[in-house]
N, C-alpha and C positions, 0 to 999 in steps of 0.2 A: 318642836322644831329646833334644828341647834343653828346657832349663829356662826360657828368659828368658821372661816372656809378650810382649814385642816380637817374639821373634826365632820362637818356635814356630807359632803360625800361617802367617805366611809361610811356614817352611817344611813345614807340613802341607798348605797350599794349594799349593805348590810339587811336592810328590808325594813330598818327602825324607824323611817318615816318618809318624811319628805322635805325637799327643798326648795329653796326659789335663788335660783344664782345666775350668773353668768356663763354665755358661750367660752369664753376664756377657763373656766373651770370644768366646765364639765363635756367642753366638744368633743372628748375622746371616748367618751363611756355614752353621750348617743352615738355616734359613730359607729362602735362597736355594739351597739343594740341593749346595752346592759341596763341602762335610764333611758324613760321615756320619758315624754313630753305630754300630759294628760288632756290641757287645755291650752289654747294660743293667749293667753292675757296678756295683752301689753301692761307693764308696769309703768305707773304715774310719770316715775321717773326715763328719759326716753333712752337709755342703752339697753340694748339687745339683752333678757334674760327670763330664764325661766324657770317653770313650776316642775320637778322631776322626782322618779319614783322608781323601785326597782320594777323592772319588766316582769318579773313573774313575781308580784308580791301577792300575798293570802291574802290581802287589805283592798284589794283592787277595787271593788264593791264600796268601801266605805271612802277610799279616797275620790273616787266618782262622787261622791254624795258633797265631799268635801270640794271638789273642783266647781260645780255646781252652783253650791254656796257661795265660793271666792268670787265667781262667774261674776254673779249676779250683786253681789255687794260691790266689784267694783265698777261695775257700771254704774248700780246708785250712786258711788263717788265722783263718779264722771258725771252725771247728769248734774246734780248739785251743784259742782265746781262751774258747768257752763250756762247753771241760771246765777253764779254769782256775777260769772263773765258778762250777761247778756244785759 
């Protein structure tokens, strides 16, 4: 995963992996169909952002598996946080 917001698009549009960012950074490449959006995760943190991938990646199978994972780990996080709350 790369961090930089320069450098992550590029290479999510590139096909080298994936991201997790901001509507501000990437509205225009889903817009135009090019990143998709694999799974709706809200992030802990509450502004608007997401988990994105090129549209026709060969990976598409493993980043499913990968989505899946993220899914599911953060709900654990989410459950845990609301029995500390409770």
């Amino acid at each position: 995963m790369v961090s930089s917001s320069n450098l992550a698009p590029s290479a999510a549009l590139a096909g080298q992996g994936v991201m997790l960012t901001s509507d501000i950074i990437i509205g225009q490449y889903l817009k135009s169909g090019q990143l998709v959006v694999p799974a709706d995760n809200p992030h802990p943190i509450r502004w608007k952002s997401h988990f994105v991938y090129l549209k026709n990646s060969s990976k598409q199978k493993r980043i499913a598996h990968f989505c899946d994972w993220l899914t599911k780990r953060m709900a654990e996080q989410e459950a845990q946080q609301n029995e500390k709350v409770e």
